[in-house]
GUDO-424340 format. One line per 8 residues: number of its first residue (from 1); for each residue x, y, z of N, C-alpha, C. Coordinates in nm, 3 decimals, decimal comma. Layout:
<nodes>
NUM) X/Y/Z/X/Y/Z/X/Y/Z | ... .
</nodes>
This chain:
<nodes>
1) 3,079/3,250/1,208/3,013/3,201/1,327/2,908/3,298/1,379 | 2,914/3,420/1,385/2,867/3,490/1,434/2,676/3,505/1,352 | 2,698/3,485/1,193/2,546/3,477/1,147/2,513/3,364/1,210 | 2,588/3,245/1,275/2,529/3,101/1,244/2,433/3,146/1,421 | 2,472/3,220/1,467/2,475/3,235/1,591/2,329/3,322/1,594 | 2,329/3,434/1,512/2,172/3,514/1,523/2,069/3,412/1,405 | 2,098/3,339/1,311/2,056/3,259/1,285/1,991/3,134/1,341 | 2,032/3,051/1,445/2,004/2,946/1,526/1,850/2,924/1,535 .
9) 1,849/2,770/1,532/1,668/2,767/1,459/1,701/2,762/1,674 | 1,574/2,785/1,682/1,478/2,817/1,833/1,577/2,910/1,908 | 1,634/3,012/1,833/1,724/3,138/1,952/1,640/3,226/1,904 | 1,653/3,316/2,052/1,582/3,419/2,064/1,633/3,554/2,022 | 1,602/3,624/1,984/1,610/3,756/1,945/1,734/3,809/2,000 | 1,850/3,833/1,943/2,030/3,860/2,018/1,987/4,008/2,080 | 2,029/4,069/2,135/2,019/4,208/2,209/2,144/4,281/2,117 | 2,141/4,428/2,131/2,173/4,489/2,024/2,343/4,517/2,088 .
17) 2,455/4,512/2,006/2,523/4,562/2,037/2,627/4,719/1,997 | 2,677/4,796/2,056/2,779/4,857/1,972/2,860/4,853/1,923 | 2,950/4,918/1,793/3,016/4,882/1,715/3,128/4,809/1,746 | 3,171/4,872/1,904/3,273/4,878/1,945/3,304/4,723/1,998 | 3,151/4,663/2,044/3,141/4,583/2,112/3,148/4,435/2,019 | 3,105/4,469/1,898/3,061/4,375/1,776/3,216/4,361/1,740 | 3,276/4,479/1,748/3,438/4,511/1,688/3,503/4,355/1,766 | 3,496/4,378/1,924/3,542/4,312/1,976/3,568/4,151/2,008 .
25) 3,403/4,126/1,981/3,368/4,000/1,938/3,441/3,945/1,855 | 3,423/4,035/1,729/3,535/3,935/1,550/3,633/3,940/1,631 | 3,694/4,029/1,695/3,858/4,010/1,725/3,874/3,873/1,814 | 3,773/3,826/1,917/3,787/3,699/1,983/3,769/3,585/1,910 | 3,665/3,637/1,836/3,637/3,487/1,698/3,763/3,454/1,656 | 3,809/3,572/1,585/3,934/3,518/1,515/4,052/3,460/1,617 | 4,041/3,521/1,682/4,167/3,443/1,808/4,160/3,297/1,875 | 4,049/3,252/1,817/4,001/3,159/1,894/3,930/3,060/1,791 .
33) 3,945/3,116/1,626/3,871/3,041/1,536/4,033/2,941/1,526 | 3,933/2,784/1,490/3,997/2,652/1,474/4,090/2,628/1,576 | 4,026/2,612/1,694/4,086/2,570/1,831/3,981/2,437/1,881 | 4,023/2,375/1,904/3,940/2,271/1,934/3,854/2,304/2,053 | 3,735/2,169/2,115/3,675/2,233/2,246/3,765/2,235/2,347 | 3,886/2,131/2,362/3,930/2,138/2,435/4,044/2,219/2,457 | 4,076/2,235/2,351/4,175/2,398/2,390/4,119/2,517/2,431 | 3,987/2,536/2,393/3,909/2,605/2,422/3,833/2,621/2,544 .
41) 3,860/2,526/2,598/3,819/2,489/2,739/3,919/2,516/2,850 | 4,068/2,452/2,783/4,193/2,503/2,859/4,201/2,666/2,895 | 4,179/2,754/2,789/4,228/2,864/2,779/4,100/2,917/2,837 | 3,966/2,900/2,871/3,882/2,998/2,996/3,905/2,922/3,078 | 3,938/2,774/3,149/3,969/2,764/3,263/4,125/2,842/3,323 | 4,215/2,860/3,221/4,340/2,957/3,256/4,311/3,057/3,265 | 4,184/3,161/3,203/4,153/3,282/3,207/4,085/3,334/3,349 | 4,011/3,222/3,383/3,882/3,237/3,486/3,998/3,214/3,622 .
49) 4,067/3,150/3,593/4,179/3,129/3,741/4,257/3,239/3,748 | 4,323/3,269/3,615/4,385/3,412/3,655/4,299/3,555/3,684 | 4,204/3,544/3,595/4,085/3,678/3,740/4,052/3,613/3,835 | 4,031/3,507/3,923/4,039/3,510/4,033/4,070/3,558/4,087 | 4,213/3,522/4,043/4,354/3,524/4,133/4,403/3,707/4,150 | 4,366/3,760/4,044/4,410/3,904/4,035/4,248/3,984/4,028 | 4,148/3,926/4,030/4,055/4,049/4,128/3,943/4,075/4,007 | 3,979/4,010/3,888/3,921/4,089/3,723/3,790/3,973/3,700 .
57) 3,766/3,856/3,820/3,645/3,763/3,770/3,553/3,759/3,895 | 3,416/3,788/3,848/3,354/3,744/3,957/3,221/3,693/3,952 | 3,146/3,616/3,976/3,018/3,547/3,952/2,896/3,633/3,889 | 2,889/3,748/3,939/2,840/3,853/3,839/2,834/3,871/3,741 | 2,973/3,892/3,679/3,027/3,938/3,536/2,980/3,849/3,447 | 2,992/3,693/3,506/2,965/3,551/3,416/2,824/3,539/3,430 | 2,737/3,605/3,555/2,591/3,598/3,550/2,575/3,667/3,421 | 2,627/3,793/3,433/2,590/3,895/3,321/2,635/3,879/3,207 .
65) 2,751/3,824/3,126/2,749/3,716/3,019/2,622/3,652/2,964 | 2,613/3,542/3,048/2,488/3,427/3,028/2,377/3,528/3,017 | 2,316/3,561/3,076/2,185/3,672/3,039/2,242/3,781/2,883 | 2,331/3,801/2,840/2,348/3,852/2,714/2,380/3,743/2,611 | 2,432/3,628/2,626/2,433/3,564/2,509/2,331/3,429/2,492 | 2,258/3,388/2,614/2,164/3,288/2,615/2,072/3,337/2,514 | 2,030/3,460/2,473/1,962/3,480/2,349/1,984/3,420/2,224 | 2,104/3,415/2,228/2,172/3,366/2,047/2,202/3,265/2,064 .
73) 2,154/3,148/2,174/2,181/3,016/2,172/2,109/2,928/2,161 | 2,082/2,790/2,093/2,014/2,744/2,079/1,972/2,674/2,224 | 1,872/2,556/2,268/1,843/2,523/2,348/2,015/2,420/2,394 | 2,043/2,369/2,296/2,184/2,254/2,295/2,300/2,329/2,356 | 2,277/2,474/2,318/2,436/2,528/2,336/2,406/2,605/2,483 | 2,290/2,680/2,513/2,253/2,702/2,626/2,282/2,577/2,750 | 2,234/2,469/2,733/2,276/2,353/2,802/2,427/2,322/2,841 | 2,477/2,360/2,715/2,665/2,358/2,741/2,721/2,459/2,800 .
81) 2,650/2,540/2,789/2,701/2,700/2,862/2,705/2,695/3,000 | 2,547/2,616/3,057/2,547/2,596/3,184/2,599/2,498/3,254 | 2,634/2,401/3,164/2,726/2,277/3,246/2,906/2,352/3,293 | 2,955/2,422/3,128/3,039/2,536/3,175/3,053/2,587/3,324 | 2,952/2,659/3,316/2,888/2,810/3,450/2,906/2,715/3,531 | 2,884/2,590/3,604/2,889/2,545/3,704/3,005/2,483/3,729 | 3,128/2,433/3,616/3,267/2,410/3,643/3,326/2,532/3,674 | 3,284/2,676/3,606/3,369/2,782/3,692/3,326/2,818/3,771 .
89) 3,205/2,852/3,883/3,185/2,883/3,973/3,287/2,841/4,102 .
</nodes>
C-alpha cells in the first residue's frame, strides 16, 4: 500500500519521513491490512472517542495529519479524508 500511495496518478510530492516514523507506518499497515472500510471506520471512531475522553485527541493533531498525508492522496481519497475530518470533529 504504501508504493501505491507515493505512486498515485495526480498526488503530490509525500514529505520526507524518518525511519522511525516509516517503521511505524508498516507496523499500522499491517495491523490494519484486510479490514474492511467499515471496520476500519469502527476502530478510529473507537480511537478518536477514547482520546477525547482521556485528553490524547485534539483538532490540531488531525489538522496536522491531513496537511502531512493530503500529499500522497489522490484527489478521490483526499475527498474521503475530508468527509472523515468532519464526522470526527
Amino acid at each position: 500500500m504504501p508504493r501505491e500511495l507515493r505512486k498515485s496518478k495526480g498526488s503530490r510530492s509525500a514529505p520526507d519521513f524518518s525511519k522511525e516514523e516509516e517503521k511505524n507506518a508498516m507496523d499500522m499497515l499491517k495491523e490494519y491490512d484486510g479490514m474492511s472500510e467499515n471496520e476500519l471506520m469502527a476502530k478510529l471512531l473507537s480511537s478518536v472517542q477514547k482520546g477525547k475522553q482521556d485528553g490524547t485527541f485534539s483538532e490540531e493533531m488531525l489538522s496536522n495529519f491531513i496537511k502531512q498525508a493530503s500529499p500522497m492522496l489522490n484527489e478521490e481519497q483526499r475527498s474521503k479524508m475530508n468527509q472523515i475530518t468532519e464526522m470526527l470533529k
